[in-house]
Structure formats: structure tokens, C-alpha cells
C-alpha positions as CSV (number, residue, x, y, z in Angstrom):
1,X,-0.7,11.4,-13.1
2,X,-3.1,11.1,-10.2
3,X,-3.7,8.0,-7.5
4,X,-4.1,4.7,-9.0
5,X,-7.7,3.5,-9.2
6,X,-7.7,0.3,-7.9
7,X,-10.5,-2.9,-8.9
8,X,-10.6,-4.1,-5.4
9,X,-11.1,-7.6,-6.8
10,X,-8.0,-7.7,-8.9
11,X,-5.9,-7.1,-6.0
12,X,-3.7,-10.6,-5.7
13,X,-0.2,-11.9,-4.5
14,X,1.6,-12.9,-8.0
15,X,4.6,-14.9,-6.9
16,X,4.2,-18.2,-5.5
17,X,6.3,-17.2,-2.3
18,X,4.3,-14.8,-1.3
19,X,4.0,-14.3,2.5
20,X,0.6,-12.8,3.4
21,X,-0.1,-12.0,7.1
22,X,-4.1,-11.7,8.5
23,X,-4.1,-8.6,10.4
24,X,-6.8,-7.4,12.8
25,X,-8.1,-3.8,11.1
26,X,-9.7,-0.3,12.8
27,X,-11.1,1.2,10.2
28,X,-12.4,-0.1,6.9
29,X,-10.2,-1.7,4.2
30,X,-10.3,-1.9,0.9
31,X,-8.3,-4.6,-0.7
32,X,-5.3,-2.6,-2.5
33,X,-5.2,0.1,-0.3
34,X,-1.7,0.7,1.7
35,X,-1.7,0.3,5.5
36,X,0.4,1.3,8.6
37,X,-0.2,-0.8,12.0
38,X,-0.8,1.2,15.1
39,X,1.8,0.8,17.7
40,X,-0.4,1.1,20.5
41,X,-3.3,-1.5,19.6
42,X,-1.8,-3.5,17.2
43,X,-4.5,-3.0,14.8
44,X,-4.1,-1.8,10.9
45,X,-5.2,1.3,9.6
46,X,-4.9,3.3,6.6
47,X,-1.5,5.0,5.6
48,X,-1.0,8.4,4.5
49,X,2.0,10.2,3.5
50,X,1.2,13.5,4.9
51,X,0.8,12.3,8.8
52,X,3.5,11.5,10.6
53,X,2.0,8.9,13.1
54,X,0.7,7.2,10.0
55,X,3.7,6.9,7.3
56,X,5.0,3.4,8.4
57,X,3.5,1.5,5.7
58,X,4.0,-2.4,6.3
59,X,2.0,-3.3,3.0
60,X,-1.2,-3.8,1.0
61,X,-4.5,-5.2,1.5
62,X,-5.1,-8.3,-0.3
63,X,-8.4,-8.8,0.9
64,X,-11.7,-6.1,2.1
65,X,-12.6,-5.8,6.1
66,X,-14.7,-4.2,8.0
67,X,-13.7,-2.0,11.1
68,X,-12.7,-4.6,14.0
69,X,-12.3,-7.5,11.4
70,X,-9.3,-9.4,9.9
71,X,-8.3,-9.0,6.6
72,X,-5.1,-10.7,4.4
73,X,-1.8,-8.0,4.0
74,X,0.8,-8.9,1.1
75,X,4.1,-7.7,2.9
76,X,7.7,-8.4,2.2
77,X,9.2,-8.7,-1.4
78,X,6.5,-10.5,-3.4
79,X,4.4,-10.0,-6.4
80,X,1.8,-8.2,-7.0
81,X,-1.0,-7.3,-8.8
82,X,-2.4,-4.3,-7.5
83,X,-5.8,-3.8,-9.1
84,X,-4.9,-0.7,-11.2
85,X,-3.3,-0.2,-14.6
86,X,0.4,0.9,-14.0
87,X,3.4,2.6,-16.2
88,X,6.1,-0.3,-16.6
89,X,9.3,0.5,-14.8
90,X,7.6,3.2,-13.0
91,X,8.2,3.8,-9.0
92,X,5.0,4.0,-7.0
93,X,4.3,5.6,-3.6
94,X,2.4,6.1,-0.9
95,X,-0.1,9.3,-1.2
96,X,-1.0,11.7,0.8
97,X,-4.9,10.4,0.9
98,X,-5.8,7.4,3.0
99,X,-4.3,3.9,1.6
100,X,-3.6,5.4,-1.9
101,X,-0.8,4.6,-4.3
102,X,0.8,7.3,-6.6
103,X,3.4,7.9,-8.8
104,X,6.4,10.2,-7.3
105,X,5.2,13.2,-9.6
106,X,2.0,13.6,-7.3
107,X,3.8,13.5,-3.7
108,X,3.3,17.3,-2.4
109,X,5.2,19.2,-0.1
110,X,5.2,17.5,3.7
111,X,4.6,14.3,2.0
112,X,6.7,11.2,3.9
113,X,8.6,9.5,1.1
114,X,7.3,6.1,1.1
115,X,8.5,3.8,-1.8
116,X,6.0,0.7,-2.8
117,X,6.7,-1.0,-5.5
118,X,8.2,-0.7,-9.6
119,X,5.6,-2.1,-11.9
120,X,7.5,-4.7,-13.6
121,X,4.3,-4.3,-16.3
122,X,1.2,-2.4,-16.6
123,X,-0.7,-5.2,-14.6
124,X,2.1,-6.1,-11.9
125,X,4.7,-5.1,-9.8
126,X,7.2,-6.3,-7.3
127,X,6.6,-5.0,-3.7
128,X,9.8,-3.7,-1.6
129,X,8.1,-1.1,1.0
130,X,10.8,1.6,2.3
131,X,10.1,3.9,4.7
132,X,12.7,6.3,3.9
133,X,11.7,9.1,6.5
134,X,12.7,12.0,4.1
135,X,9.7,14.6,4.3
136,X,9.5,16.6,0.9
């Protein structure tokens, strides 16, 4: 398997108690990309499994920005559909490229173990980040 490709427009909350936050961003987002909010400045970048300063996902754009805009997060235990096509009842990760999401089969070695979400189908999935801190 390789990194989901994700239709930036399909990215959308799915349950109706979803709790999205508008986040001030650094760089670029993509809606359906994962993100990790620097402690210093308070502003959201990218996440990516094989940086240590940059593992503590907090969730997944909803919506695009541009570097020094605002842009909507889905975080917490909500729905989701995440703009890709997924395996049902698969596990999926954060990767070791900026903001992707992969199955656990394409984490490498030095890879932060950062659980996302189990597709519930092949469209959606309910989100339940965990930083676990286990480096492979």
C-alpha cells in the first residue's frame, strides 16, 4: 500500500458532533492532510512521523490555507471522511512525508507511531488520534 491520495474537496466531518477548531497555520495546508501545532508560536504545521519535533498530531484539515491563514481542524473522536478511498476495518497512520496518512504496512524504521483513525468503510472513518511515542 502507499499514502492515501486524498480529493482535498471530499475532506468533511461525518458525525453531527463533530468539534472542529479554526487554527492559525505556517505553512500551507491542504484540506486532509495531518497536522501538529508548534509549541512555541501556536501555529499549525504539517506532521510527519519521522521528526521528532513534529509527531504530535492534533488532527486533520478540514479546510485549505495559505501560510499565515486560518483554516478548520477535525480533532477529537468524530467522523470522518477523509477524501481517499480506504480498506474497511483498516488502521491508518501518520507518514513519514508531510501531512500524509498511511496504512501501518508503509511506516519505516524511525517512524513515530501515530495512530489516526479505522475506516469504518471505504469512504469513512472514525478519528481517535494517539500519539503513542513508540519509534519503530
Amino acid at each position: 500500500m502507499a499514502a492515501l491520495t486524498i480529493t482535498a474537496a471530499n475532506v468533511r466531518p461525518t458525525a453531527a458532533k463533530q468539534r472542529p477548531k479554526t487554527y492559525e497555520v505556517g505553512e500551507a495546508i491542504t484540506a486532509g492532510q495531518v497536522v501538529y501545532q508548534d509549541s512555541t508560536t501556536d501555529k499549525v504545521y504539517l506532521a510527519d512521523a519521522g521528526v521528532a519535533a513534529e509527531v504530535n498530531a492534533i488532527g486533520i484539515a478540514i479546510t485549505n490555507a495559505a501560510s499565515d491563514g486560518d483554516f478548520v481542524l477535525v480533532v477529537e473522536t468524530v467522523g470522518i471522511e477523509p477524501g481517499a478511498t480506504l480498506t474497511k476495518g483498516v488502521m491508518y497512520y501518520l507518514g513519514s512525508s508531510p501531512g500524509t496518512i498511511v496504512p501501518y504496512s508503509d511506516l519505516i524504521a524511525g517512524d513515530t507511531v501515530v495512530s489516526l483513525f479505522r475506516a469504518d468503510s471505504t469512504s469513512t472513518a472514525l478519528m481517535d488520534v494517539n500519539n503513542t511515542g513508540i519509534v519503530l
